[in-house]
C-alpha positions as CSV (number, residue, x, y, z in Angstrom):
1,X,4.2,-35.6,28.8
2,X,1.4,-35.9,31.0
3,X,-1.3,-34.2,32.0
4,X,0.1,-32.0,35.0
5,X,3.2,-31.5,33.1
6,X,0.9,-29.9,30.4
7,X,-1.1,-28.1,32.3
8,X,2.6,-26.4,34.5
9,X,3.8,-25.5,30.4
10,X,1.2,-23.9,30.0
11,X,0.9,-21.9,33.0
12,X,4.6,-20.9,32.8
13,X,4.1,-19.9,28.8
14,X,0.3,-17.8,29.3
15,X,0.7,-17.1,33.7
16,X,-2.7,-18.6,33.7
17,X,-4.2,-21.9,34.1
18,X,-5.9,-23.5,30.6
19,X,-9.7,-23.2,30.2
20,X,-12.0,-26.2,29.8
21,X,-11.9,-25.7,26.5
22,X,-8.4,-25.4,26.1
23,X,-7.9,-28.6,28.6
24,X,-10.1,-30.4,26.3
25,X,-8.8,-30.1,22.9
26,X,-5.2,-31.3,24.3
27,X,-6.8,-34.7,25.7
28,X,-8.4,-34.8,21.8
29,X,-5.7,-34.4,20.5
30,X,-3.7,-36.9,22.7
31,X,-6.3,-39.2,22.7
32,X,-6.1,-38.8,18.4
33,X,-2.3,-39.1,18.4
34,X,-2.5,-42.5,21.2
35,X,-5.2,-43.7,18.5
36,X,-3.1,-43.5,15.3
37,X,-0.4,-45.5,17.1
38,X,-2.5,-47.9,18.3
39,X,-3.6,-48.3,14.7
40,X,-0.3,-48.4,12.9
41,X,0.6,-51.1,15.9
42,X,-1.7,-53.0,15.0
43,X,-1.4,-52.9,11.0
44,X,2.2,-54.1,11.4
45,X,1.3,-57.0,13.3
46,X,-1.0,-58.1,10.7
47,X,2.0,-57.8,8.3
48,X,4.2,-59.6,10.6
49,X,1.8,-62.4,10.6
50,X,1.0,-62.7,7.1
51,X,4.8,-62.5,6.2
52,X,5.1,-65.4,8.9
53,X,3.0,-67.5,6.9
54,X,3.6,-66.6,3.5
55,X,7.6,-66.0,3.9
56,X,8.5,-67.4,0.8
57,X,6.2,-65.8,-1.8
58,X,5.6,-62.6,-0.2
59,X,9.1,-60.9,0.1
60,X,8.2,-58.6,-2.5
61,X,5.2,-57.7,-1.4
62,X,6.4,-57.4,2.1
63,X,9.0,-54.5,0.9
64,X,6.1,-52.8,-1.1
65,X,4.0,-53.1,2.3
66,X,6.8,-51.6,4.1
67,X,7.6,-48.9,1.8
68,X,4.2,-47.9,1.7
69,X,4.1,-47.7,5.8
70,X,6.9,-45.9,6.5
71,X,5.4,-42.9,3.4
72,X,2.2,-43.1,5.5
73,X,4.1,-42.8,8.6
74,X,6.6,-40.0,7.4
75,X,3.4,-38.2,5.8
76,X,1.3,-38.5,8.9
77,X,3.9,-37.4,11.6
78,X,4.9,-34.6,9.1
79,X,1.1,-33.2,8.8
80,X,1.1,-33.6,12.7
81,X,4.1,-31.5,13.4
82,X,3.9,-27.5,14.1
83,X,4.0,-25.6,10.9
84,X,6.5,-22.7,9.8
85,X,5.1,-19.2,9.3
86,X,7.9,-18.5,7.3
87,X,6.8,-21.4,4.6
88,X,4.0,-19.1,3.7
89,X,5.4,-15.3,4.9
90,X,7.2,-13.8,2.6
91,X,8.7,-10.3,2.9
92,X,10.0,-7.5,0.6
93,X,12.3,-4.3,1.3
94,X,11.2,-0.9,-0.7
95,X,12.3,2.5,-0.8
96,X,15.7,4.2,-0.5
97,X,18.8,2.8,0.8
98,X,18.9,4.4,4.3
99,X,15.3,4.5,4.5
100,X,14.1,1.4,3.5
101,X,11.2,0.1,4.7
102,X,10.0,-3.7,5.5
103,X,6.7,-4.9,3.9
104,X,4.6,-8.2,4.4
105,X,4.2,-8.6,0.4
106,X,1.4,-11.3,1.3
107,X,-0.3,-10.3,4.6
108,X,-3.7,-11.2,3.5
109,X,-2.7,-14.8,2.4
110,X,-0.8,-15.2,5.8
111,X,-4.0,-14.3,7.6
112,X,-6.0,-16.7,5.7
113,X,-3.6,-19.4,6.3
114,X,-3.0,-18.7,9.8
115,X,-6.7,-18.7,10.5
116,X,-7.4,-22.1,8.7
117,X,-5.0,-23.9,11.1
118,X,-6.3,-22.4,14.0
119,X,-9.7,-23.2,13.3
120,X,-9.4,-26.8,11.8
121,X,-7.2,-27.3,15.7
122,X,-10.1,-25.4,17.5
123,X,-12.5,-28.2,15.7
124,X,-14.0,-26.7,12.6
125,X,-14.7,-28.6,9.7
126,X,-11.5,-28.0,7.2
127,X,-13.5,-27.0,4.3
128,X,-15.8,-25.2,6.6
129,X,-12.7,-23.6,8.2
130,X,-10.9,-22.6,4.7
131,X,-14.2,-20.9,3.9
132,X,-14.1,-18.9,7.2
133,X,-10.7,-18.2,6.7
134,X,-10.9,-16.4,3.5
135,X,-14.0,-14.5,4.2
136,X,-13.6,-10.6,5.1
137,X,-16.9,-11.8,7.7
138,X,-15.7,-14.9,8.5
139,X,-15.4,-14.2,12.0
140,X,-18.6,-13.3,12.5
141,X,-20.6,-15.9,10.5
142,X,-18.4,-18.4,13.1
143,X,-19.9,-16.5,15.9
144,X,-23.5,-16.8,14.2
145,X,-23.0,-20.3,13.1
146,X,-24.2,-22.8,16.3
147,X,-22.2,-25.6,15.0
148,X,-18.9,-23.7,16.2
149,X,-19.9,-20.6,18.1
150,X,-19.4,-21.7,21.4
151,X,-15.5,-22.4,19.9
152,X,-14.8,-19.0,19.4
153,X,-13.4,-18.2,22.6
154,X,-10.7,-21.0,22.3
155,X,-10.1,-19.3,18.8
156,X,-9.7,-16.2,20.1
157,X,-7.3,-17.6,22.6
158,X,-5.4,-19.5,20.3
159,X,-5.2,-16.8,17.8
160,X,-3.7,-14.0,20.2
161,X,-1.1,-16.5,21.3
162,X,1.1,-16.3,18.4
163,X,3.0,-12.9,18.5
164,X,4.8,-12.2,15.3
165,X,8.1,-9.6,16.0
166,X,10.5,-7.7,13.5
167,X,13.6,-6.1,15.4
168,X,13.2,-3.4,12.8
169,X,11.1,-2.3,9.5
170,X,12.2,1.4,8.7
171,X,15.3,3.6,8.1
172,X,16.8,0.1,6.8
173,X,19.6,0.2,4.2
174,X,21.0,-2.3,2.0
175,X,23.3,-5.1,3.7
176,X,21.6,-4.8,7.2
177,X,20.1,-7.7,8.7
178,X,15.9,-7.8,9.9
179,X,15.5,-10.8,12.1
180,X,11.5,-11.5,12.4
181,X,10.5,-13.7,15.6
182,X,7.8,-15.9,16.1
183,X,6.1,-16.9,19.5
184,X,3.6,-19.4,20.2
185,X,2.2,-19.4,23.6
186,X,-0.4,-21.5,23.5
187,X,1.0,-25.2,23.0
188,X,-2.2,-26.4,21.7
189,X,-1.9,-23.9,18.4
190,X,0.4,-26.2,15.7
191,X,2.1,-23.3,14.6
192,X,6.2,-23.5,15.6
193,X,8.3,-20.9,17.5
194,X,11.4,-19.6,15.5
195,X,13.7,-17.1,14.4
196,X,14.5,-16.1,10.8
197,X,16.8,-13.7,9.4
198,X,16.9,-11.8,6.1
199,X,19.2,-9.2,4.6
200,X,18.1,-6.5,3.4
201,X,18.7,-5.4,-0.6
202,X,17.1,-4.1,-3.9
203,X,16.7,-0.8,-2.2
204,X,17.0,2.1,-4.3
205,X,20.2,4.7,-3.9
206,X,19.2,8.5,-4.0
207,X,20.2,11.1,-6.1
208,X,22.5,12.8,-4.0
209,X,22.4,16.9,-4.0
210,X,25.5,18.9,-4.3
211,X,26.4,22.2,-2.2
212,X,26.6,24.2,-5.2
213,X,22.7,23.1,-6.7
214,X,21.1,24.0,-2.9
215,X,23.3,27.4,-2.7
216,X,21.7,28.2,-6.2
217,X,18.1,26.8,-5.3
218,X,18.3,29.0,-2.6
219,X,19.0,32.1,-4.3
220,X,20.7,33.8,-0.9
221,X,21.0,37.7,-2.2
222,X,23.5,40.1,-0.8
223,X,22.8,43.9,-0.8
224,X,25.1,47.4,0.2
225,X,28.6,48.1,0.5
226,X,31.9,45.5,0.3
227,X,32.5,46.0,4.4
228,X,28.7,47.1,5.0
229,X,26.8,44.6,3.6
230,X,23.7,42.4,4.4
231,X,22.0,39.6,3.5
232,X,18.3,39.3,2.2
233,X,16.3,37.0,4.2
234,X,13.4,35.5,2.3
235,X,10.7,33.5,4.3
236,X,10.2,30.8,1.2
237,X,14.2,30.1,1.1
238,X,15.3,26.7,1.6
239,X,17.8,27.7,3.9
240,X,17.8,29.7,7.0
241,X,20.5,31.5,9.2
242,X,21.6,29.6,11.9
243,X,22.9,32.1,14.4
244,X,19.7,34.3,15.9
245,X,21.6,37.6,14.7
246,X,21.9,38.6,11.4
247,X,25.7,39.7,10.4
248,X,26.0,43.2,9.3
249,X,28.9,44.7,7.8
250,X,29.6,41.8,5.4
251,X,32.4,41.8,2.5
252,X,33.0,40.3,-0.2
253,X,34.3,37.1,0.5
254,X,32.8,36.2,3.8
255,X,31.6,33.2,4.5
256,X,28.2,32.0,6.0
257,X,26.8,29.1,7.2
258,X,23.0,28.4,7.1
259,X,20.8,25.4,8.0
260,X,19.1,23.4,5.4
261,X,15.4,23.5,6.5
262,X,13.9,20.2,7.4
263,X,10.7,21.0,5.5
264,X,13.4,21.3,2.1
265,X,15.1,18.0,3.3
266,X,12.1,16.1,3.3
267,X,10.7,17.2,-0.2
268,X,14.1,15.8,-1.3
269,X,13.8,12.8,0.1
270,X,10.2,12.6,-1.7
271,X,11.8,13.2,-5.2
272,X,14.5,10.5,-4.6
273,X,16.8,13.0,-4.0
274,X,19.4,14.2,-0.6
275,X,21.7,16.1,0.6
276,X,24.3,14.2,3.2
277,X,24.6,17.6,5.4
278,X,21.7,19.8,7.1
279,X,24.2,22.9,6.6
280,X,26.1,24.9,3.7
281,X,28.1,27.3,3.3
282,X,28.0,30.2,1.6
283,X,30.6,32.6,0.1
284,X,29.4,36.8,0.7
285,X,29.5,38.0,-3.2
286,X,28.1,40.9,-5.3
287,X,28.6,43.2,-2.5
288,X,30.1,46.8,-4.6
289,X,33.2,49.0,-3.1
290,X,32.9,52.5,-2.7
291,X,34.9,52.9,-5.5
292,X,32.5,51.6,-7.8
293,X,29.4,53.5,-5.8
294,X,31.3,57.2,-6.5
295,X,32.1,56.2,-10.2
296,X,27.7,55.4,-10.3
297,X,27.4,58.8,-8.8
298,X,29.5,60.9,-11.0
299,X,28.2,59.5,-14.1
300,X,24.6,60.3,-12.8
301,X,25.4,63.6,-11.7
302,X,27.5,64.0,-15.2
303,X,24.0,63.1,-16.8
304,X,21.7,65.1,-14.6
305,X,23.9,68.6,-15.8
């Protein structure tokens, strides 16, 4: 690639043209990259011509030589190619199945890593830069160092151009898929631009709530006569009526159908527990007949004479 061709990437990946500084670390590290293979060039002619002279006695050594170039070789391109995030992010899933959440379980080391590349591209020393990296103030005692102040900008740059996306990190439930993108913008960062996928699992399952264990946490109280009855509202019930009106004339029998208040929902939840619905129904009970009112009265009045 040349330069223009460079300099239209780049301009189609940021919509802006590359600073000087930006400019000039590409030529470095073209210029480094034209100088390593002018180098090995230039070591495999020497074993050409040593192996032209020396044919018979130095097959063995020739292999050795060779085996030894193409490690180099294999270990230099490989250091020189874009690195994975994913070789040093790792992730872990937490929680309860259906809320599940998605956590960077080493986001500090990530940070540290991240910045250490960046910073040994941008031209910092790379035990100076491993320092910065992993210093809570490293960022500032680059800006207040004058070996590599000026080079924060092209940090700065190079640090904001890799954008790091997760299609989704809550309500997650076991089985579901979490894809997490990564986007380099800046061609001059050695970090790579990929995709990776991972299924979600280990996440807890709740302790589900029956209809019966809310009716009786709610302790819904039914007063007056079968045919006349009422309900007792109570403000600190877990439930609440879901029609505005409150029935009257209730009997025995009846049923009723309140809302499970959000407020009760979510202090499930908090104790690992849930219940699948946000309504119940309850059965009118405990209302007496009239039967059974007169009988109260006669006895009473029996007493009273």
């Amino acid at each position: 690639m040349n330069n223009k061709d460079w300099i239209n990437q780049f301009e189609e990946q940021n919509g802006r043209k590359p600073t000087p500084e930006e400019l000039s670390l590409y030529l470095k590290n073209l210029s480094a990259d034209r100088s390593k293979s002018i180098k090995k060039q230039s070591f495999l002619e020497k074993i050409k011509k040593f192996v032209s002279t020396n044919r018979k006695k130095s097959v063995g050594i020739f292999i050795v030589l060779l085996l030894v170039l193409f490690s180099l070789g294999g270990y230099i391109y490989f250091q020189s190619q874009p690195k994975s995030v994913f070789n040093v992010l790792t992730v872990e899933f937490s929680g309860y199945d259906g809320d599940g959440e998605l956590k960077e379980s080493n986001e500090t080391e990530f940070q540290s890593w991240m910045m250490q590349i960046i910073l040994e591209k941008a031209g910092v020393d790379k035990d100076q830069a491993k320092l910065f990296a992993t210093d809570p103030d490293g960022q500032k005692k680059i800006e207040s160092d004058p070996r590599y102040a000026s080079k924060m900008p092209l940090i700065k740059s190079m640090f904001e151009s890799v954008h790091i996306d997760i299609d989704k990190q809550n309500g997650l439930k076991n089985g579901e898929e979490v894809t997490i993108a990564v986007t380099v913008t800046n061609p001059n960062v050695p970090i790579k631009s990929e995709k990776k996928t991972f299924k979600v699992e280990n996440l807890k399952e709740y302790e589900k709530v029956s209809a019966e264990d809310l009716i009786k946490e709610a302790n819904i109280q039914f007063t007056g006569v079968d045919g006349h009855g009422k309900f007792l509202d109570s403000p600190n019930s877990v439930l609440e009526f879901k029609q505005t009106d409150k029935p009257k004339n209730l009997k025995n029998g009846d049923k009723l159908t309140f809302k499970v208040k959000d407020s009760y929902l979510k202090e499930l939840k908090s104790k690992g527990k849930t219940f699948e619905e946000n309504v119940v129904e309850v059965t009118v009970s405990g209302l007496k007949s009239k039967e059974e009112i007169k009988g109260t009265e006669k006895r009473l009045s029996t007493c009273i004479g």
